[in-house]
C-alpha positions as CSV (number, residue, x, y, z in Angstrom):
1,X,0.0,0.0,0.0
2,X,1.4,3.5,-0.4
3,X,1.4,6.1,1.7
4,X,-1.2,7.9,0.8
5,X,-3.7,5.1,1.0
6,X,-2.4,4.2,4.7
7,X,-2.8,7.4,5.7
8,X,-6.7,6.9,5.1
9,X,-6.9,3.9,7.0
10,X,-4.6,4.9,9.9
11,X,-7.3,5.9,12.8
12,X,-7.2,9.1,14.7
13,X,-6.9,8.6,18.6
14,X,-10.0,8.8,20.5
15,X,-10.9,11.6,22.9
16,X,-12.9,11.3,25.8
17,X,-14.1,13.8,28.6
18,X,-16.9,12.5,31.4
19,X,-16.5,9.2,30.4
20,X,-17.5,9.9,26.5
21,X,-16.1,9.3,23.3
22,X,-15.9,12.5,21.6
23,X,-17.5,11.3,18.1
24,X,-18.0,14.4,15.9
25,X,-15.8,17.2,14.5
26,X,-17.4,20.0,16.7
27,X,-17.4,17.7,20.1
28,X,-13.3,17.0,19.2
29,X,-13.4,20.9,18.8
30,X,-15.0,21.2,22.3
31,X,-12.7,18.8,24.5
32,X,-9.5,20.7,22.5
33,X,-11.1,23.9,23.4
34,X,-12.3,23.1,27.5
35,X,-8.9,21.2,28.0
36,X,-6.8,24.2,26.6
37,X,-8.7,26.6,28.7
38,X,-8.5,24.2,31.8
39,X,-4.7,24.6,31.5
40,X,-4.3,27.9,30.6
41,X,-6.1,30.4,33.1
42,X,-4.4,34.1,33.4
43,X,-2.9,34.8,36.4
44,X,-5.2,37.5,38.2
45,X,-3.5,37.5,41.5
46,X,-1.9,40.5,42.4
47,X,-0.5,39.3,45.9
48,X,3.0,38.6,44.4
49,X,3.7,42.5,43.1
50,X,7.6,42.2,43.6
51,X,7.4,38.9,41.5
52,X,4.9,41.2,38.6
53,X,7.2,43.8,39.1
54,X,10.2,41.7,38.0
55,X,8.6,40.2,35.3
56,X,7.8,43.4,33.9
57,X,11.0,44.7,34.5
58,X,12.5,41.8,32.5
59,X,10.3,41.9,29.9
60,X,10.7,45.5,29.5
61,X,14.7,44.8,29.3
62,X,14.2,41.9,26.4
63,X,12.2,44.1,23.8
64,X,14.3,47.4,24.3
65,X,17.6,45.4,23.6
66,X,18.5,45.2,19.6
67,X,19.1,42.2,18.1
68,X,22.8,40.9,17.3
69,X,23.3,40.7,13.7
70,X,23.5,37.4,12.9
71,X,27.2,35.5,12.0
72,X,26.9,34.0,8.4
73,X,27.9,31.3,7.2
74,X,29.5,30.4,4.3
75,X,29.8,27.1,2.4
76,X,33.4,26.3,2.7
77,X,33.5,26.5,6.8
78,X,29.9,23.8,6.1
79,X,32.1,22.3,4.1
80,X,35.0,22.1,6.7
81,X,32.6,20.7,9.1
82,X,31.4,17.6,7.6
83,X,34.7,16.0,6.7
84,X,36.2,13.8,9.1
């Protein structure tokens, strides 16, 4: 068989929430979607404000730093690299 025609046949796992098999496109859609947002909640609580305050100092340091330019490569160090 070729790939293509195994890729038809090769089933998709199952996934199940309350003890169901999520059947359809849409209920797939809605175990994705209720286990994503299970997972990932904002964080709302502001009794750590030396820890938000760090963070934001942090982040505030990252995007106001430039970027290195980049070191090219050319083919003859590759080159150099792959023999023995």
């Amino acid at each position: 068989m070729t790939k293509r025609v195994m890729r038809v046949f090769t089933p998709s796992p199952l996934l199940v929430t309350l003890g169901r098999i999520a059947l359809s496109g849409s209920e797939n859609a809605k175990v994705l979607a209720d286990n994503l947002e299970t997972q990932f909640q904002p964080v709302t609580d502001p009794s750590v404000p030396v820890v938000i305050e760090m963070v934001d100092v942090a982040l505030r340091s990252y995007f106001l730093t430039h970027a290195s330019e980049p070191k090219l490569t050319n083919p003859g160090e590759v080159q150099e690299s792959r023999e023995p």
